[in-house]
Structure formats: C-alpha cells, structure tokens
N, C-alpha and C positions, 0 to 999 in steps of 0.2 A: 307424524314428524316429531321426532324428538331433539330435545333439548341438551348435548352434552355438557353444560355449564348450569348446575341446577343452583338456585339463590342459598344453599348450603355452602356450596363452594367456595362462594364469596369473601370464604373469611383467609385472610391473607397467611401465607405461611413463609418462613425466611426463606433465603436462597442458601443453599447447601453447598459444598466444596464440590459437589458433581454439577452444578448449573453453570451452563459457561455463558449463559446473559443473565446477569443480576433483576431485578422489578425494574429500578432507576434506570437501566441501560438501555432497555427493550425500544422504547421508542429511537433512541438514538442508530441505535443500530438498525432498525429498519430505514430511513432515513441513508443512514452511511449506503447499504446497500444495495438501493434504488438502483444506480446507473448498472450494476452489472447482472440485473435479473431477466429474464423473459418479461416480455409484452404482457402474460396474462400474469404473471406474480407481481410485476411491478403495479399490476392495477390492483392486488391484494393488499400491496404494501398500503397506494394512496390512501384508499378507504380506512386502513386501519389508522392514518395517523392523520387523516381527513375527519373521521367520525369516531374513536377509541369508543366513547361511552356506550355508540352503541353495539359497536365492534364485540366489546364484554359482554352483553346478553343476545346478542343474536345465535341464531344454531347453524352450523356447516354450511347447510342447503339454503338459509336464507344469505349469508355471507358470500354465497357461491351466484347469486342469482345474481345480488346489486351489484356485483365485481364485474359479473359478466363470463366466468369463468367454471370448470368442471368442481364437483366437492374433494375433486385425490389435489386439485393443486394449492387448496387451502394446506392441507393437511403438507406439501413439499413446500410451500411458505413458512411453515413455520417450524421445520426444520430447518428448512436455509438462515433463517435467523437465528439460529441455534435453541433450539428449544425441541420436548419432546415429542411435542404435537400441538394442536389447535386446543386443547384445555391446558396443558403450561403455560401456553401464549398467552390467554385469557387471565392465569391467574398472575403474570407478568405484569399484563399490560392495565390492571387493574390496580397494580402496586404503583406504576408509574403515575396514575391517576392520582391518586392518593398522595403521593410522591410532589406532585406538581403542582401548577399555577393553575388549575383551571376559572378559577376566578376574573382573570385577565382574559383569555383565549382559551381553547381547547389545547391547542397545538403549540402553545407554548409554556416552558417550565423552566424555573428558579436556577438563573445560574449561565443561562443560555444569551452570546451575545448580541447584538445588536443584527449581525449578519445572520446569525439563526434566527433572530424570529421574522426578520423580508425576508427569509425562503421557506420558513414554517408556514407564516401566516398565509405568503402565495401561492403556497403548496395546496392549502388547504382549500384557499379561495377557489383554486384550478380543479381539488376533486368534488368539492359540493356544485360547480357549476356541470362537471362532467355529469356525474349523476343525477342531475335536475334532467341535462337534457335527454338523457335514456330514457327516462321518466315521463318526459311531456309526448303529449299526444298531437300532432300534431294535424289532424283533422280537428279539432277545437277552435286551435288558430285559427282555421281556416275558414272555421265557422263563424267565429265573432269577425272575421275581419269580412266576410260577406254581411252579416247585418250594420254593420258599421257602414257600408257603403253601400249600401240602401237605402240606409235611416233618414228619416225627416231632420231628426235633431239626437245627437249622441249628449246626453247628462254625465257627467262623468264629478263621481264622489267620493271623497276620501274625507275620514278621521283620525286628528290623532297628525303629529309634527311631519312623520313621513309619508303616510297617506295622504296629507293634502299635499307636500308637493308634487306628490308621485301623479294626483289628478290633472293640475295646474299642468305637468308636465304633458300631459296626454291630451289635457284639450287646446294647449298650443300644437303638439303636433296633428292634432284635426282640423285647427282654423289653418294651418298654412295649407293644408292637402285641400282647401277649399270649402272642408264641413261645416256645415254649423253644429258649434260645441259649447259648452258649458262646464263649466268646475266651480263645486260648493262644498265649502266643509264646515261651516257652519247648517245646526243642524235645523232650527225652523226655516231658510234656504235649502235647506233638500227636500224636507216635507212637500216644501211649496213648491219643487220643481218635479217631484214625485206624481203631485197630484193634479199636474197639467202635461202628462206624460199621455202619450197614446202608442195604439197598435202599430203605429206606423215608425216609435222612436224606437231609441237604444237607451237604459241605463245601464253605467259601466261603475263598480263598484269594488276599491277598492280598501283592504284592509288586510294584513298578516295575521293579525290576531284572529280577525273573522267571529268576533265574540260585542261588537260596540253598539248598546241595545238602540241607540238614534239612528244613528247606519239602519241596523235589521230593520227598526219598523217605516224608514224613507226608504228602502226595498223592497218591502211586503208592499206599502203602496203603489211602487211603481208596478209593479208585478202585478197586481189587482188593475189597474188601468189597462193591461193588456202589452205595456213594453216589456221589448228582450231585455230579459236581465243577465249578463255579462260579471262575472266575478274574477278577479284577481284574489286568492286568500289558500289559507293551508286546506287540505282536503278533510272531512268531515268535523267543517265547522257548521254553526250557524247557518254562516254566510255560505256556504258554499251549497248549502240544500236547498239557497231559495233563487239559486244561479240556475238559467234554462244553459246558459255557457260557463262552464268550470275551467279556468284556466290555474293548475294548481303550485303554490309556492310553497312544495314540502323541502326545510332544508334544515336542517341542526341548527337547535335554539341558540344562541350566544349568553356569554356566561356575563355578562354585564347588561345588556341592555337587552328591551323586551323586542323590538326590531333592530335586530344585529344587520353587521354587513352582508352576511353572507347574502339575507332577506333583502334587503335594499339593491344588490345587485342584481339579482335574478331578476326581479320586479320590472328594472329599468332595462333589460334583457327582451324579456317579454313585452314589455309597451314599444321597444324599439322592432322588433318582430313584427306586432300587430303590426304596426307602419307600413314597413315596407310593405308586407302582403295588402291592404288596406291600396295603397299606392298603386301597388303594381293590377289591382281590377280596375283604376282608373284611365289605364290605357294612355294613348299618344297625347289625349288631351292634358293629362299630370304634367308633361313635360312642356311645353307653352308657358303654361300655370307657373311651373317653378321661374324658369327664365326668366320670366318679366318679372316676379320676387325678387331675383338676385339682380337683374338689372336695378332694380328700385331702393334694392340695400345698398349696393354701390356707388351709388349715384348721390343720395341722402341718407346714411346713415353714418354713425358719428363713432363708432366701435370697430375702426378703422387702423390699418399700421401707418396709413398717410396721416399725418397732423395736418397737413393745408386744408383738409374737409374741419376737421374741428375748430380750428382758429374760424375759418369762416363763418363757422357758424355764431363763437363769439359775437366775430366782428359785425354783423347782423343783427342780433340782439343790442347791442353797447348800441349801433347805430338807430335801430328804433329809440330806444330809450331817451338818449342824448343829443340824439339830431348826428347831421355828418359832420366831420372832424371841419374845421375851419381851415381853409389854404390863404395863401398872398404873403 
C-alpha cells in the first residue's frame, strides 16, 4: 500500500493564479459545500474537517476505508472542491493547518465567527462520534455487560479529574440497576479493593490515557485475583493489554487538554450503552426495581419542579430544631 503524500511533500508551496482554492480557503469550502454533495462525498468532507491532521498523512485506501466509501470517490472529492486531486488537497489542507487555530480546536480557525465555530465544533463532535461507532465492536458490549451482570461485586476505577467521574458515574448507574458497586480513584483504595477481588467479580477500569502506573498496577492485581478485567481506554495502551474486555476510546487528541471532549463524550456514550444492555439481561424483574425507585424519588426527593416538597422539608427540620411554631 503506498503512501501518495510522502513527509517530502510536506513542505508548503504558494497557491498560483491557476489554483481556484487558496491553502486558507480549503477548509472552508469544503464545509460551504457539504449540503449539496452525495451521501458518500459528504462523509469524505466530514472526516476531513473532523480529523485534517490526520486526513494529511493518511493514503487513499486508508481514507477510503474510515469514510466508508470507494478510493475513485476520494479522488471526485477533491475535485469537487476544486483542487487537482487527493495530493493538492493534502497539500491545501496542510496550509490551512498551518493557517489556523489548532491550539484552540482542530476545527476551528482565526477570523471565524461565533456561528462558525457551534457548527464547526458540532460538526466535528458529530463525525468523531460517527466513526467511533463504525469502530466499536459490538460483541465486547455484549461481553462486559454479561459479566457485569453476573458479577458478585463490579469495582469500578478511575484516575485522574475525568476518569473518576466517569467511575462515580458508572457505579451509581450499577447501584440503581440493583448491583453491588464500588468507585475508587484514590489509589491505596484501589489497591485494597483489587486485592479483595475474586473470580466471581468485575473490575471496570477506566482511563484515556491508559498509561497511570497506580491504575496498571491496581489492575494487574485485580487481574492476578482471578477478576474480569473490563477496560474503557485507547487501544494499544498499557491498559488495554491487561483488559480480558477492551472497550476502545480511539478518538482525535484535543489540542488543549489531555482528555478533550471529544474523549469525554464517547466515554459517557459507552457507559450509557453498557446500561442499558446491562439492564435489559435483567429482565421483567428491572422494571418493578425501577418503579418503586421513582415512586420513592417522587415521593421524598427534594430535586423537584413542586417547591411544596422543599419547603416541607424545611419546615420539618426548623420544626425539630425549634419545637412547633406557638398558636393562640
């Protein structure tokens, strides 16, 4: 398979009075002319202004593959945008790179108003989520959410600001499904829950980076005890080698932060996934379960659009504290 973009090429050359898309233009124009493309060119466009960086070093046949589309409709893509082919494009869309803001976002550049970058940035959120889902397997799902609902006791661990909510998030959705669960992101708390783990558990093991050496070794542990080990993380990390369940988060790094959104949303994609399937092996008996949940939130819970449950509640407290209001 060969590469038509060799790291030669890279080196930027002006645009000439015969180029009718400037470097600066390239992305724009493909963007302009999204709404009036084919199904399978408009999925060329997203990817390129979904992912450019990698868009400029991938070759035809792998561009053609993530798109989902044949290698001759790259090559009428990027005619249609005016250019002379799929290395113009590249060396375009290279310049816009260069050109732009990618310090802020990938998808968005210097100059661009307020309404550009909510449609950039949703653009882009809508094609990393499309190509996750091509991506995932979805026998894996399938997989973890039958051990999960099995399990004696699911551990669920996360490192690091988004990883522990992300855990937090995942073992409240197992205690409401009725599981016994657990989330620790402090790390002699994982140790110690690692090393009262058995055959009969689940550790559920979250991290993006999939590189946080307290994490790996409160996974090697659990792992040595004989529990499923369950991973959320990018595919060949660390973490993902010592996963018997790989559920993987390959998405375009963000150019600010080391867990960017795109990572963040997928994440919460996937644990909301798990759920339901999780859920749905629970059968007729989940739905009872829930009912009398929401009967018991409605009833006394205080995160209400009625204020008469809140004041009550007040007036309840005030009336321990103080005794009841004096009448006559």
């Amino acid at each position: 398979m060969t590469n038509e973009f060799e790291p030669s090429a890279m080196t930027l050359r002006p645009s000439g009075p015969d180029d009718s898309v400037g470097a600066s233009d390239i992305l724009s124009t493909i963007r302009a002319g999204l709404e009036g493309m084919s199904e399978s060119q408009k999925r060329v466009g997203l990817l390129f202004i979904g992912d450019p960086e990698w868009a400029v070093k991938a070759n035809v046949e792998d561009i053609a593959a993530r798109a989902g589309v044949s290698a001759p409709t790259i090559v009428r893509f990027a005619r249609a945008v005016g250019c002379e082919g799929l290395r113009d494009l590249k060396l375009k869309l290279a310049g816009a790179l260069a050109l732009g803001a990618p310090f802020l976002h990938r998808s968005v550049h210097v100059g661009e108003t307020a309404a550009d970058v909510v449609r950039n940035v949703t653009g882009s959120m809508t094609t990393v989520i499309a190509d996750w889902q091509r991506r995932l397997d979805p026998a894996e799902l399938d997989r973890a959410a039958a051990a999960i609902k099995q399990a004696r006791r699911v551990d669920c661990l996360g490192t690091g600001a988004t990883s522990h909510f992300l855990a937090q998030d995942l073992q409240a959705r197992l205690f409401r499904l009725g599981l016994t669960a657990n989330a620790f992101s402090d790390a002699h708390f994982q140790l110690v829950a690692a090393a009262t783990l058995t055959s009969a558990d689940v550790l559920v093991a979250i991290s993006f980076v999939g590189r946080m050496p307290a994490l790996l070794r409160a996974v090697e542990v659990g792992r040595a005890r004989g529990a499923t080990v369950i991973v959320l993380t990018q595919a060949r990390t660390p973490l993902a080698e010592l996963g018997h369940i790989v559920i993987p988060m390959d998405v375009p790094h963000d150019a600010t932060m080391l867990v960017g959104t795109d990572a963040y949303v997928v994440q919460l994609i996937a644990i909301e996934v798990l759920m339901i399937l999780v859920g749905l092996r629970q059968g007729p008996g989940l739905i009872a379960r829930m009912n009398e949940l929401q009967h018991v939130l409605n009833t006394y819970g205080v995160d209400r659009e009625d204020p008469s449950v809140l004041h009550a509640s007040w007036r309840q407290m005030l009336e321990s504290d103080l005794g009841p209001p004096e009448t006559g």
